[in-house]
Backbone as JSON, one array per atom type, in Angstrom:
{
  "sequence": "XXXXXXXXXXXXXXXXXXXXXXXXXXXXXXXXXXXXXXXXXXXXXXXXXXXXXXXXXXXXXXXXXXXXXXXXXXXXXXXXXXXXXXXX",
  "N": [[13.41, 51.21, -58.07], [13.92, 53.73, -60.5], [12.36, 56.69, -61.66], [11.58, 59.0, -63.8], [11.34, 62.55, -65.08], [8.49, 62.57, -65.23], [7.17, 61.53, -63.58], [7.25, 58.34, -64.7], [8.14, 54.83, -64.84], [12.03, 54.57, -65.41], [12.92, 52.79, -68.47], [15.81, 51.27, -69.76], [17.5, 49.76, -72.24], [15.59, 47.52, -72.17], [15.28, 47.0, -69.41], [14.58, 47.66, -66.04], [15.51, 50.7, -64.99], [17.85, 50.86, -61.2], [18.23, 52.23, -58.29], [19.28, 54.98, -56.11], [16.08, 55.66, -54.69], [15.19, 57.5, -52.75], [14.59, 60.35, -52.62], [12.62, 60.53, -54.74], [10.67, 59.0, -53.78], [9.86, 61.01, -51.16], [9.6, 62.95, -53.31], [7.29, 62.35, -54.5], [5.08, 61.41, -51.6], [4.85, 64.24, -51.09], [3.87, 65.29, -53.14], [1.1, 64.09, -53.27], [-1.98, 63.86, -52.51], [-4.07, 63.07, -49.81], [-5.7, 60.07, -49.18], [-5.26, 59.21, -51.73], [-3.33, 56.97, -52.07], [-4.14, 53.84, -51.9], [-3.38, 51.88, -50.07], [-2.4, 53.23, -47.95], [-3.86, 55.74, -47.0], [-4.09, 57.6, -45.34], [-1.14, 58.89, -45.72], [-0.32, 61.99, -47.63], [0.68, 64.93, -48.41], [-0.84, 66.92, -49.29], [-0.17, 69.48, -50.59], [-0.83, 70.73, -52.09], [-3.2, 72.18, -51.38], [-2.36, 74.59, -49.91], [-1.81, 76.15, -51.93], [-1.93, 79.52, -53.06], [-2.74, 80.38, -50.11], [-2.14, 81.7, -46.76], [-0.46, 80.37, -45.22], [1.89, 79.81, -43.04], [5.65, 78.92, -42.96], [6.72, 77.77, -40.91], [4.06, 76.34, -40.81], [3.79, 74.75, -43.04], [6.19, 73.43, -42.83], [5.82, 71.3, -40.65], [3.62, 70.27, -41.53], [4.87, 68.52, -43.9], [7.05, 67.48, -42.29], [5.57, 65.57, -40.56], [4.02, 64.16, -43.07], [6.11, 62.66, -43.95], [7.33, 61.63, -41.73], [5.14, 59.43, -41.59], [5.66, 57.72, -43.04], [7.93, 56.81, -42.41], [10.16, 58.27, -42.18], [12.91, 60.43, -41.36], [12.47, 63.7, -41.23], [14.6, 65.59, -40.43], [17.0, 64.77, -41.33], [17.22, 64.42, -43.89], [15.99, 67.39, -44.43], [18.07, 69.41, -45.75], [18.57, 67.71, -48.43], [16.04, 68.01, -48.92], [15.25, 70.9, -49.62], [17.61, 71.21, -51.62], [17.19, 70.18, -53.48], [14.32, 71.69, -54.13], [14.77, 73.71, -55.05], [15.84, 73.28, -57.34]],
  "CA": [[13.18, 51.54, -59.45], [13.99, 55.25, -60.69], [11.52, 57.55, -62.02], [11.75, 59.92, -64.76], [10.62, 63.88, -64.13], [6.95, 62.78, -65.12], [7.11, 59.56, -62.39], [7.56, 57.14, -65.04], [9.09, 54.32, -65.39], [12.79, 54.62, -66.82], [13.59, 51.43, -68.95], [16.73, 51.17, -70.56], [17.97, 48.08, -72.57], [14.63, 47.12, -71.63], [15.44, 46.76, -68.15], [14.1, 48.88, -65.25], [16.6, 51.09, -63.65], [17.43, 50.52, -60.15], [19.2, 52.97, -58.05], [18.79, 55.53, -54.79], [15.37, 56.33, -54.8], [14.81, 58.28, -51.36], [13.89, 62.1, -53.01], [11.58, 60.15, -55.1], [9.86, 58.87, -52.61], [9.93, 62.25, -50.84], [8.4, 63.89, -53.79], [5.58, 61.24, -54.09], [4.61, 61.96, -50.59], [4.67, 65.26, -51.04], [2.9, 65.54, -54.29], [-0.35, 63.32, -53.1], [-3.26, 63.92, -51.63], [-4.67, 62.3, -48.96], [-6.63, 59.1, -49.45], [-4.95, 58.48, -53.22], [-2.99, 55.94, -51.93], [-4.64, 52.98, -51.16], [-2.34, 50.97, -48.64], [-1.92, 54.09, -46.73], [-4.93, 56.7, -47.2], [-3.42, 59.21, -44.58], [-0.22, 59.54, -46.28], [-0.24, 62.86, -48.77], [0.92, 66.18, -47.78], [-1.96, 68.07, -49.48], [0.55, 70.92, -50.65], [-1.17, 71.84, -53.45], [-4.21, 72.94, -50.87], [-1.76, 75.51, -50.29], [-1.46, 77.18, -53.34], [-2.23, 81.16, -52.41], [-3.31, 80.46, -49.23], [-1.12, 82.51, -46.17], [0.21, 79.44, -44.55], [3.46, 80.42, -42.47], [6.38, 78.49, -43.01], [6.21, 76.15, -39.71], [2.55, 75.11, -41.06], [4.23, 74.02, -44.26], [7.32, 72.28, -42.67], [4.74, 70.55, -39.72], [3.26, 69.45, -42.56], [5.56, 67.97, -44.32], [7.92, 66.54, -41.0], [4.09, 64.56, -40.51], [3.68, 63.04, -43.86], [7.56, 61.89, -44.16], [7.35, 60.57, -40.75], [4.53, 58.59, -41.28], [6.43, 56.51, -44.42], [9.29, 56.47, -41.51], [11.24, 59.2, -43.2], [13.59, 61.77, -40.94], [12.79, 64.98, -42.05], [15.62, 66.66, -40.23], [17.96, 63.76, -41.61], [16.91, 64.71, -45.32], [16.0, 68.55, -45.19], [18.89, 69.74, -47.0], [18.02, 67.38, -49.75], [14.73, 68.94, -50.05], [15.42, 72.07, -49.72], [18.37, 71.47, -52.84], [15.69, 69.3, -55.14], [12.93, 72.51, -54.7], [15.71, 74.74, -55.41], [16.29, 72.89, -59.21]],
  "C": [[13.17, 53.05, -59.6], [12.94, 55.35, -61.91], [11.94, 58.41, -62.97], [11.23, 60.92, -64.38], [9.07, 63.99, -64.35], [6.3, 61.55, -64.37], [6.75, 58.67, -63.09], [8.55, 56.65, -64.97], [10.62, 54.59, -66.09], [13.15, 52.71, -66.89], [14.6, 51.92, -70.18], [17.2, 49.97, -71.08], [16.9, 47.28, -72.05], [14.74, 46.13, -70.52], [14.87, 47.96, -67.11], [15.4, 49.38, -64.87], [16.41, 51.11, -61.99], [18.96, 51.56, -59.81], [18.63, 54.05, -56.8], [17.19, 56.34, -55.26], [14.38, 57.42, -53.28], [14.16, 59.72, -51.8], [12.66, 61.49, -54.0], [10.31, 59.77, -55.06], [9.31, 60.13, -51.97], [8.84, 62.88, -51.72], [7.26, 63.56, -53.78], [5.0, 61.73, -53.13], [4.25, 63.25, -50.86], [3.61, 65.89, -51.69], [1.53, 65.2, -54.38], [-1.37, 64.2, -52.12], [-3.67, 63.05, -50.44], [-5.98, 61.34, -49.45], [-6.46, 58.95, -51.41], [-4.1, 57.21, -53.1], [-3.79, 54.66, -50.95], [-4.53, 51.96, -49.99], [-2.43, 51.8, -47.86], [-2.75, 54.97, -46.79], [-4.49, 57.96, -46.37], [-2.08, 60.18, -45.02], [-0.58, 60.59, -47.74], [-0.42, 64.1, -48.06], [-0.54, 67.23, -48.57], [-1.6, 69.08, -49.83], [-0.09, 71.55, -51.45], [-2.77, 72.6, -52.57], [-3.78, 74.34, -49.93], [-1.43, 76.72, -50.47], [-1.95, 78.67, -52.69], [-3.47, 80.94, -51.0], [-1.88, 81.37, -48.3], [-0.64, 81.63, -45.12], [1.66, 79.65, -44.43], [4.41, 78.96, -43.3], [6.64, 77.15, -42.6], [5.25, 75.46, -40.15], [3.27, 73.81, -42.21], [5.26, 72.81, -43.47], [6.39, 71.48, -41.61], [4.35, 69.95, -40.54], [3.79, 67.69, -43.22], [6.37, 67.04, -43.56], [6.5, 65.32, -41.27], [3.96, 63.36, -41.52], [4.86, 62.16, -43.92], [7.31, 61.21, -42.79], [6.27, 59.01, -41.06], [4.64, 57.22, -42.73], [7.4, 56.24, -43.26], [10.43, 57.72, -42.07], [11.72, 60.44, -42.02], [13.63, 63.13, -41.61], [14.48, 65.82, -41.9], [16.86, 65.69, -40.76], [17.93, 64.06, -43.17], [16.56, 66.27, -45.74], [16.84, 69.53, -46.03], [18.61, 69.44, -48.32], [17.05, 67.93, -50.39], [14.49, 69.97, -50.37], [16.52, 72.42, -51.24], [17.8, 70.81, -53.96], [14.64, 70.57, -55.14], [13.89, 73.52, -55.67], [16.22, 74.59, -57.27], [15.48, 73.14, -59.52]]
}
């Protein structure tokens, strides 16, 4: 099911859309916290803890490799993508 840019729902012809949702996923992860998801409580990169802190580069991508792995997700199989979705 695809997402809209405020992670709703899109319905069209009052139908859900259905279609590649892998960066969607991605951002999700990315965007959570830890312990907001209830099935999985460890998954959520925490990025926004962050924000003006002086966290190198590696911390960030360690990070991030961590939470995608632990959905099953190849970072190095997808970092282009994420690197051309921050970039929009």
């Amino acid at each position: 099911m695809l997402l809209d840019e405020n992670n709703d729902l899109i319905v069209k012809n009052k139908s859900l859309q259905i279609g590649e949702t892998l960066m969607q996923e991605v951002s999700i992860i990315l965007q959570m916290n830890q312990g907001e998801l209830k099935s999985d409580p460890l998954l959520g990169a925490n990025i926004v803890n962050l924000v003006k802190t002086n966290q190198s580069r590696f911390e960030l991508e360690k990070r991030v490799k961590t939470h995608l792995a632990i959905d099953n997700k190849d970072y190095n199989e997808i970092k282009d993508l994420i690197t051309t979705h921050v970039k929009k």
